[in-house]
C-alpha positions as CSV (number, residue, x, y, z in Angstrom):
1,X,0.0,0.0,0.0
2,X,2.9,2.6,0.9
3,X,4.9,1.6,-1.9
4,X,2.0,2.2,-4.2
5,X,1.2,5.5,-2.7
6,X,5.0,6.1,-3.2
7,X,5.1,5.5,-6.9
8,X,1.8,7.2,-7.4
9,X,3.3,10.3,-5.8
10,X,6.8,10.4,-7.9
11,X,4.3,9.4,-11.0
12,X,2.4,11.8,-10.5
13,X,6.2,14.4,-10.3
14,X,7.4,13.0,-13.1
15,X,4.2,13.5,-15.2
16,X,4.4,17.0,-14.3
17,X,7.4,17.7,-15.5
18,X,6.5,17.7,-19.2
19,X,5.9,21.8,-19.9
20,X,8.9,22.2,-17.8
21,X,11.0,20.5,-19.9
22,X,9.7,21.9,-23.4
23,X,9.7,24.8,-21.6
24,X,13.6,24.6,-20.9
25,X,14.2,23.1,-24.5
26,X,13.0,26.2,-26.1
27,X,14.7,28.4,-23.7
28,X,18.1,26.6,-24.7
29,X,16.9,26.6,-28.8
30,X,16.4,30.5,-28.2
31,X,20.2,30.9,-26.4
32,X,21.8,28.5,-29.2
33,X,20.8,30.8,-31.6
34,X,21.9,33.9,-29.5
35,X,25.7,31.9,-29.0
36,X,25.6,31.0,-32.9
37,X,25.0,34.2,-34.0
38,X,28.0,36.0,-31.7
39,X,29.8,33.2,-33.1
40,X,28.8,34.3,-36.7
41,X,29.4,38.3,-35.9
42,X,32.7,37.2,-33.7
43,X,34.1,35.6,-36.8
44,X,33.1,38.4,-39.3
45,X,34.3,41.3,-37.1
46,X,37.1,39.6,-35.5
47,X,38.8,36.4,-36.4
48,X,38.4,37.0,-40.0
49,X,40.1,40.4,-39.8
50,X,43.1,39.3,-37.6
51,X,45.5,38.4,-40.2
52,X,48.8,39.7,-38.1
53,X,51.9,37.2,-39.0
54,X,52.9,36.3,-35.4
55,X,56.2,35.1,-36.1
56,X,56.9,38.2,-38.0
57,X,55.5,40.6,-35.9
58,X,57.6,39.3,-32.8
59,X,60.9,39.5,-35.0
60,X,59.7,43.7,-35.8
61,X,59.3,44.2,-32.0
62,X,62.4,42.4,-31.5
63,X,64.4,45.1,-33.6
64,X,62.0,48.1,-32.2
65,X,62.9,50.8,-30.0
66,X,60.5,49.8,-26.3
67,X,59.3,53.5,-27.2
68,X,58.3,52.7,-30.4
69,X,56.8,49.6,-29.7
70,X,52.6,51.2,-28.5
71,X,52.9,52.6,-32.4
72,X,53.7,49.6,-33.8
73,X,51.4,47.2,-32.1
74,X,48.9,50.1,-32.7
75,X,49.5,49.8,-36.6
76,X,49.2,46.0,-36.6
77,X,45.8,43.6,-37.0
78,X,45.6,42.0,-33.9
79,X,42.8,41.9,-31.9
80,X,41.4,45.4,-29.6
81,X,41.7,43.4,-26.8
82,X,45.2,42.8,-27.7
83,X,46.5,45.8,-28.4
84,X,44.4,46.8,-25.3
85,X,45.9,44.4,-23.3
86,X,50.1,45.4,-24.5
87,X,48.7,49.2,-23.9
88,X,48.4,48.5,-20.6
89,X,52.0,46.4,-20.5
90,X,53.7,49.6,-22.1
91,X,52.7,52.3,-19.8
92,X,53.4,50.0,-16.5
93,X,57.0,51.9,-16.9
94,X,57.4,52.4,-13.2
95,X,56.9,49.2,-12.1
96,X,60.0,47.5,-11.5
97,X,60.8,44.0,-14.1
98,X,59.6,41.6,-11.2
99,X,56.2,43.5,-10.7
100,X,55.5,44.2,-14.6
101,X,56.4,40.5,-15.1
102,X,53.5,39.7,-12.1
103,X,51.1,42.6,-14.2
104,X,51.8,41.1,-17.4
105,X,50.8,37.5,-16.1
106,X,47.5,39.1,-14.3
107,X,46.7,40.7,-18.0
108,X,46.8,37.8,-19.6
109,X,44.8,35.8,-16.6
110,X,42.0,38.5,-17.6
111,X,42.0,37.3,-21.0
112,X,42.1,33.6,-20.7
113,X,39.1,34.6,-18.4
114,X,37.6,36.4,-20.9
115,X,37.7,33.6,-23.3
116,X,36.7,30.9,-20.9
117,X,32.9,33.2,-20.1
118,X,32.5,33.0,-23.8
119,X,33.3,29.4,-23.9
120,X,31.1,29.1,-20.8
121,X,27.6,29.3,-22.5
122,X,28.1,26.7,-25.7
123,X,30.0,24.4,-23.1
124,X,27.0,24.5,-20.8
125,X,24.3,24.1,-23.5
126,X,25.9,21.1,-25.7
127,X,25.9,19.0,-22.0
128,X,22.6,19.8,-21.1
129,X,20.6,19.9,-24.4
130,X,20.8,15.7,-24.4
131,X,19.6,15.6,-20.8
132,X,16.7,17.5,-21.4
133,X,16.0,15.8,-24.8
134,X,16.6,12.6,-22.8
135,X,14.1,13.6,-20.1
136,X,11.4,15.2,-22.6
137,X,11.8,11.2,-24.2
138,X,11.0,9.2,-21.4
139,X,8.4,11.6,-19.7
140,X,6.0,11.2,-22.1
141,X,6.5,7.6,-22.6
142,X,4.6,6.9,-19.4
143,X,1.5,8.3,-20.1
144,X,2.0,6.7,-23.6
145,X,2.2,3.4,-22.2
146,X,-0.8,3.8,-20.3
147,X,-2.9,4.5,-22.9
148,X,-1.3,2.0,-25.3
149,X,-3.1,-0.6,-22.5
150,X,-6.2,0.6,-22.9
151,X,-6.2,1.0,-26.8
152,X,-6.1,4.7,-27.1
153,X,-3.9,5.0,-30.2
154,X,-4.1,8.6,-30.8
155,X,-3.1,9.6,-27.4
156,X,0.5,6.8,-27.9
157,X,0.9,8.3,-30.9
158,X,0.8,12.4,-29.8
159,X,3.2,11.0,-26.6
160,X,5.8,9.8,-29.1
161,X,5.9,12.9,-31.3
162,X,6.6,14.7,-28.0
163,X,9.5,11.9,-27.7
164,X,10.6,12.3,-31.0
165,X,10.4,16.1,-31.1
166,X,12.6,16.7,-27.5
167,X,15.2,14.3,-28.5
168,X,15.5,16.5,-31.8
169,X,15.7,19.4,-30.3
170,X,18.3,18.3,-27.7
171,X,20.6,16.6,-30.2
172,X,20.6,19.6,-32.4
173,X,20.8,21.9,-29.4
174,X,23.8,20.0,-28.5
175,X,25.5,19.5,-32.0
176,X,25.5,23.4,-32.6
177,X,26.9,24.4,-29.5
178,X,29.4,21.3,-29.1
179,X,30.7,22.8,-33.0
180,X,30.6,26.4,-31.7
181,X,32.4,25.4,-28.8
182,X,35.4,23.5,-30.3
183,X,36.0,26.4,-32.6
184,X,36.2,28.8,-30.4
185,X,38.4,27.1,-28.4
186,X,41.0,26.5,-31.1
187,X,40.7,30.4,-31.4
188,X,40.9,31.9,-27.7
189,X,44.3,29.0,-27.2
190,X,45.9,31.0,-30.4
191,X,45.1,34.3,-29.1
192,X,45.8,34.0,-25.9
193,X,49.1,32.4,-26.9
194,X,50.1,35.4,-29.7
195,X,49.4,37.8,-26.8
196,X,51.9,35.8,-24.2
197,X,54.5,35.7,-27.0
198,X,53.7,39.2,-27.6
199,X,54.1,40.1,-23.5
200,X,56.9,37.9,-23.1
201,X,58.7,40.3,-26.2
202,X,57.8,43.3,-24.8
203,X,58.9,42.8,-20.8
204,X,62.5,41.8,-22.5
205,X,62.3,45.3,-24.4
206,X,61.5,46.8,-21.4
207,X,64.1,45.5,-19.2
208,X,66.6,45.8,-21.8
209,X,65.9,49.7,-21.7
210,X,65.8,49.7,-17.7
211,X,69.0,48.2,-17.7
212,X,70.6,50.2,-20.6
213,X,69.2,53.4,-18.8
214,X,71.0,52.5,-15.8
215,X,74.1,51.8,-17.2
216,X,74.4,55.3,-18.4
């Protein structure tokens, strides 16, 4: 008697749960399409227009004045937040090398953090689109089941669409933002490398001139 007031009770839960779940599928199909179109207008305004030689650019700064070197990252394609970010490592002047070399690693800490929010959202959305397509499946089954013992086709039939539909949706909630994801990723690791590279040239440029200026 208990046990069947038990399942009766968490039946009863589970059944409820339906609109809940749609509810949170569309939610998550609305914010795919949010992350896919940043993704889209991240890749036109950004990425695409980034077409600074790395390699090259650290053998220029290499053979630049630590003076001239704001101009010069200023005249390059690299990103804003780059040539925010070596800005800031330029006019740290009266810090001494041990405390610029602490700045410069805090810098780049804000970037890789800035990456890893953007990464946060398609990350979040590719693990739990399947759950909820799962859980949208197997709700309705019950119900389904039910009425497939008593005969009542039409009501198996409209509890299977909702099965079919909600695993759709989660898979292709999932497959977007897993692809977004992945890209994304491959991009932040190269920028975020570029601008260490970048960090590391400038802080020898900077000490170079520190110590030349004190050998005078």
């Amino acid at each position: 008697m208990i046990s069947e007031n038990v399942n009766s009770i968490l039946r009863a839960i589970v059944s409820n749960l339906q609109t809940p779940v749609v509810i949170v599928l569309l939610a998550m199909i609305v914010a795919t399409i949010f992350v896919a179109g940043t993704f889209v207008f991240e890749f036109l305004v950004e990425h695409r227009k980034m077409k600074a030689d790395i390699p090259k650019l650290l053998e220029i700064m290499n053979e630049t004045r630590s003076d001239d070197l704001k101009k010069l990252i200023d005249e390059k394609q690299l990103l804003p937040r780059q040539k925010a970010a070596l800005s800031k490592l330029l006019d740290a002047k009266n810090m001494d090398s041990k405390n610029r070399e602490i700045y410069a690693a805090q810098l780049l800490f804000e970037e890789e953090e800035h990456y890893r929010n953007y990464l946060r959202w398609p990350q979040m959305i590719s693990k739990l689109g399947p759950m909820f397509g799962l859980l949208g499946t197997l709700v309705p089954l019950g119900p389904g089941l039910m009425a497939l013992s008593r005969g009542n086709t039409e009501l198996l039939s409209k509890s299977l669409l909702i099965a079919f539909d909600t695993t759709s949706a989660g898979v292709v909630i999932a497959a977007v933002s897993l692809v977004i994801a992945q890209i994304r990723k491959q991009w932040y690791r190269r920028y975020a490398q570029a601008l260490e590279l970048m960090m590391e040239v400038v802080l020898d440029k900077m000490n170079e001139q520190e110590t030349g200026g004190a050998e005078c």
